[in-house]
C-alpha positions as CSV (number, residue, x, y, z in Angstrom):
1,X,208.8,-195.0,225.9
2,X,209.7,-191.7,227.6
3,X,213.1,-190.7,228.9
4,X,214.5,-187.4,230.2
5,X,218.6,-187.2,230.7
6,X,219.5,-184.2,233.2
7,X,216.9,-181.9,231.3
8,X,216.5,-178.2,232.3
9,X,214.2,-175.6,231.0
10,X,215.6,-172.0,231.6
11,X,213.3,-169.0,230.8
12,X,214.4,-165.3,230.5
13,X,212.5,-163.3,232.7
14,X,213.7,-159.5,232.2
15,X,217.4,-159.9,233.3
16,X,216.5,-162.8,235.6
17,X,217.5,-166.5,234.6
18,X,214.6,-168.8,236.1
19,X,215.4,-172.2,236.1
20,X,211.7,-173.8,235.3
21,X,213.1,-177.3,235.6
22,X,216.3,-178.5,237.4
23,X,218.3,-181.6,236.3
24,X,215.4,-183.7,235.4
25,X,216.2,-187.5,235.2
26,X,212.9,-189.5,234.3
27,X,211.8,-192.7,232.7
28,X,207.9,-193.7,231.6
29,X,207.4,-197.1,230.3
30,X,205.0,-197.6,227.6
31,X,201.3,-198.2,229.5
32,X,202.1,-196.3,232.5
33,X,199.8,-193.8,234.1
34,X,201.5,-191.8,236.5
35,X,200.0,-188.3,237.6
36,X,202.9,-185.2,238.2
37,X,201.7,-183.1,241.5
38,X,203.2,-180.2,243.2
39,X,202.4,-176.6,243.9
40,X,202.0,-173.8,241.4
41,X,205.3,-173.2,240.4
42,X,206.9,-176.2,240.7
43,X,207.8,-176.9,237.0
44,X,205.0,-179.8,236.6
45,X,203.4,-177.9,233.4
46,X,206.4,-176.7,231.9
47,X,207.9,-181.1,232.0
48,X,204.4,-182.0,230.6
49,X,205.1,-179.4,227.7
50,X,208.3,-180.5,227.3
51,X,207.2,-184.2,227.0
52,X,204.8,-183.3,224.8
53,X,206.8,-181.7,222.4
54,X,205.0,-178.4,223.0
55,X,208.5,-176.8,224.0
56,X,212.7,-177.7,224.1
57,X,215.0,-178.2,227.4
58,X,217.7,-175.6,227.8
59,X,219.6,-178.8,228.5
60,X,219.7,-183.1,228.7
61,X,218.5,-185.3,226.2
62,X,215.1,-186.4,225.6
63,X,214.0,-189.9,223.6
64,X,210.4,-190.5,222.9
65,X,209.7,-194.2,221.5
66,X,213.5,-195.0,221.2
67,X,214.5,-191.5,219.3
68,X,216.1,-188.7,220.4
69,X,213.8,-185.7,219.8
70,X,215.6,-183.2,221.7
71,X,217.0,-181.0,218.5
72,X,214.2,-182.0,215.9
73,X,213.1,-179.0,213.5
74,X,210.1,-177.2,214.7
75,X,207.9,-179.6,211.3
76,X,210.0,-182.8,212.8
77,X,208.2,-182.4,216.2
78,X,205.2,-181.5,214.6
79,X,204.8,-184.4,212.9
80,X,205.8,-186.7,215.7
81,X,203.5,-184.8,218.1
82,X,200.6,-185.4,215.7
83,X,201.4,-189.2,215.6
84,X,202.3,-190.0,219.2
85,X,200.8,-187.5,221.3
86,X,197.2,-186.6,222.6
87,X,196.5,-183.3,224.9
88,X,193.7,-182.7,227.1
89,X,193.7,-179.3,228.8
90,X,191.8,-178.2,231.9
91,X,190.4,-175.2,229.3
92,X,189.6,-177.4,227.1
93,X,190.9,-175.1,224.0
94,X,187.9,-176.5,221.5
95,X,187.1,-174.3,218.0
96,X,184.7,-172.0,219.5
97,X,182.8,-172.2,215.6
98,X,183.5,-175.6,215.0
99,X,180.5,-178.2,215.9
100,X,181.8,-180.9,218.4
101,X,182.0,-183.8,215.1
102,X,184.4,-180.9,213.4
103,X,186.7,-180.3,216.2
104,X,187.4,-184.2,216.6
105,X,187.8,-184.4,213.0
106,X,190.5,-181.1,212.6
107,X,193.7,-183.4,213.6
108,X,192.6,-186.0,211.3
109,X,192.2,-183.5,208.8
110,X,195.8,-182.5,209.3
111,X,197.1,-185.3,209.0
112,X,195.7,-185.7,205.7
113,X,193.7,-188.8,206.8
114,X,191.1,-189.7,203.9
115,X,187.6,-188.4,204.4
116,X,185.6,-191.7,204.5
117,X,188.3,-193.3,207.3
118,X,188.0,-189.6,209.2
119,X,184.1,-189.6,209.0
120,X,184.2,-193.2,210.6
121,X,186.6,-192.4,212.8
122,X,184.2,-189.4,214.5
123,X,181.4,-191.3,214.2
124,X,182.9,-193.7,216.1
125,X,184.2,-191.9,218.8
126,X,180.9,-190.0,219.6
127,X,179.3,-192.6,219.9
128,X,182.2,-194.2,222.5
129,X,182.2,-190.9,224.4
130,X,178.3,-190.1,224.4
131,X,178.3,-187.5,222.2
132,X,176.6,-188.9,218.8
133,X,173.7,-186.6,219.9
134,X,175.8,-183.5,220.2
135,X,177.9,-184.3,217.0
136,X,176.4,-180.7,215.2
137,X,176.5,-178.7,218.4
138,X,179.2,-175.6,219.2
139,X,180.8,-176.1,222.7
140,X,178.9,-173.1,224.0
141,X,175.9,-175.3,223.3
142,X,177.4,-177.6,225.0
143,X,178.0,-178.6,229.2
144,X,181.5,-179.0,231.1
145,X,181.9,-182.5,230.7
146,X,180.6,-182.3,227.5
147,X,183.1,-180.3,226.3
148,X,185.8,-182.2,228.1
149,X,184.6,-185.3,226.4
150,X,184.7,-183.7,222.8
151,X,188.2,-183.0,223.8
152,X,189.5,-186.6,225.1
153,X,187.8,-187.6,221.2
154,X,189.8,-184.8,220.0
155,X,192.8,-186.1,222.0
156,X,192.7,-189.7,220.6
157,X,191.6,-189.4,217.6
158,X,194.9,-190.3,216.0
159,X,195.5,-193.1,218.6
160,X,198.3,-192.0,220.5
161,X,200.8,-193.9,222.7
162,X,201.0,-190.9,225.1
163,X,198.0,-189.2,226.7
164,X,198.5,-186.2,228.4
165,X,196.1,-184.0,230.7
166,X,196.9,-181.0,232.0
167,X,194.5,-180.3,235.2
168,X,191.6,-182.1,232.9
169,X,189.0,-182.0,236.0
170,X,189.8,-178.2,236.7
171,X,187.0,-176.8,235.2
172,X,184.8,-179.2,236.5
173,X,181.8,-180.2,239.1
174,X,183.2,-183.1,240.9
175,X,180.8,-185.5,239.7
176,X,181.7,-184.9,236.6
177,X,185.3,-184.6,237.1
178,X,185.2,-188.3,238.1
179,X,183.6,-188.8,235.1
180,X,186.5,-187.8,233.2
181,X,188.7,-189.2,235.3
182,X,187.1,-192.7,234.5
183,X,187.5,-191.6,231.0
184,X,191.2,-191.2,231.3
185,X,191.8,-194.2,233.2
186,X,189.7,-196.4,230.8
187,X,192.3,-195.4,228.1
188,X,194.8,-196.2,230.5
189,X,193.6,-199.6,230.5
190,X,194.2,-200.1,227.0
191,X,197.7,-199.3,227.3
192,X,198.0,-195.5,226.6
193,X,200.5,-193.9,228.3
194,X,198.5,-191.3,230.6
195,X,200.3,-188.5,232.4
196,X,198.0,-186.2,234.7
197,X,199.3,-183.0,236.2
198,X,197.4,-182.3,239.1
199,X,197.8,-179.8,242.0
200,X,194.5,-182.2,243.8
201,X,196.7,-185.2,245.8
202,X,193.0,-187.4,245.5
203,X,193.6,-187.1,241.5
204,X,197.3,-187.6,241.8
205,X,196.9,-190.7,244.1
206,X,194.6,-192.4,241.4
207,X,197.9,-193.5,239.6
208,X,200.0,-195.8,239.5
209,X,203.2,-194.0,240.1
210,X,202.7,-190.6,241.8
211,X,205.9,-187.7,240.7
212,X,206.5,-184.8,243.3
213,X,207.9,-181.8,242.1
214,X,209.1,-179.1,244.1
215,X,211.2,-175.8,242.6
216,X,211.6,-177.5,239.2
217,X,212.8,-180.9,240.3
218,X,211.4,-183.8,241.3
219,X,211.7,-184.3,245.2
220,X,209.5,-187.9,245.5
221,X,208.0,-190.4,243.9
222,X,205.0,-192.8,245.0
223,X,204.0,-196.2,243.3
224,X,205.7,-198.6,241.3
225,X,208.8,-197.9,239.8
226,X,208.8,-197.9,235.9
């Protein structure tokens, strides 16, 4: 499903090459859930970018679903991102004017998904995710978890093969931080490919297969092999 050949991310700080990521070798089998932990730093937001199509390597070769996407135009990854790929950020990064039914809806929409099939679609997923009584509310009207919810809709409402959540309980009370997390891991069950980053090891050591990174590499790894 996923695989990274000796990738590196270089950014240009000043005058100052910093290597974000370091010879990254990495394979994720379609249906995994594996969590990426390490300390701030480390390089374990810039690879979940990078898988996500959300930025390039400096160097290596990466092949989502059997296709190299490494030098695709900036429409190409688009449009690959918006069929493959769901994101869940610990900010949650909702439409501040958009109700929680509209923000769902706005990939759909961009995808030029017909109205009726994106109106069933919604309606479908508030209901799965709690929500249908918050469908016309703003996420300042709405809670934490709420919000985190409407996102996870948001995040799968194109049906992705690859989930990923990018400190998804960070903004959150612990109760309903598990919550989410049982969220997550339901999708997991179904066969999404769900990739955490977490700096919390009791998060991290909810997966299946556990990456450390340290200094832009990956230093261990817990759990079954892919």
């Amino acid at each position: 499903m996923i695989r990274l050949e000796n990738v590196s991310r270089i950014f240009a700080v000043g005058d100052q090459q910093v290597a974000a990521l370091r010879g990254i070798n990495l394979d994720i089998a379609a249906g995994d859930y594996v969590s990426i932990m390490g300390p701030s730093g480390s390089g374990k937001s810039t690879l979940l970018n990078l898988i996500g199509l959300l930025d390039r390597p400096s160097s290596g070769t990466y092949r989502l679903d059997g296709g190299d996407v490494t030098d695709l135009t900036d429409e190409q990854q688009a449009r690959v991102r918006s069929e493959k790929v769901g994101f869940v950020f610990q900010a949650f990064h909702l439409v501040p004017r958009l109700t929680a039914a509209m923000n769902i809806e706005l990939p759909l929409i961009l995808a030029g998904i017909p109205a009726d099939e994106r109106k069933a679609r919604v309606a479908q997923l508030l209901e799965n995710y709690g929500l249908a009584d918050r469908a016309d509310h703003r996420p300042d009207q709405l809670s934490g978890g709420q919000r985190q919810r409407v996102a996870i809709a948001r995040a799968t409402s194109m049906h992705p093969a690859v989930l990923l959540a990018d400190e998804p309980t960070g903004n959150l009370d612990q109760t309903t931080g598990k919550e989410v997390l049982n969220l997550l891991e339901q999708l997991a069950a179904q066969h999404v490919t769900l990739i955490i980053v977490t700096h919390d090891p009791a998060i991290g050591g909810r997966a299946a297969r556990q990456l450390h990174m340290v200094d832009g590499q990956i230093t261990d790894e817990t759990g079954r092999s892919p």
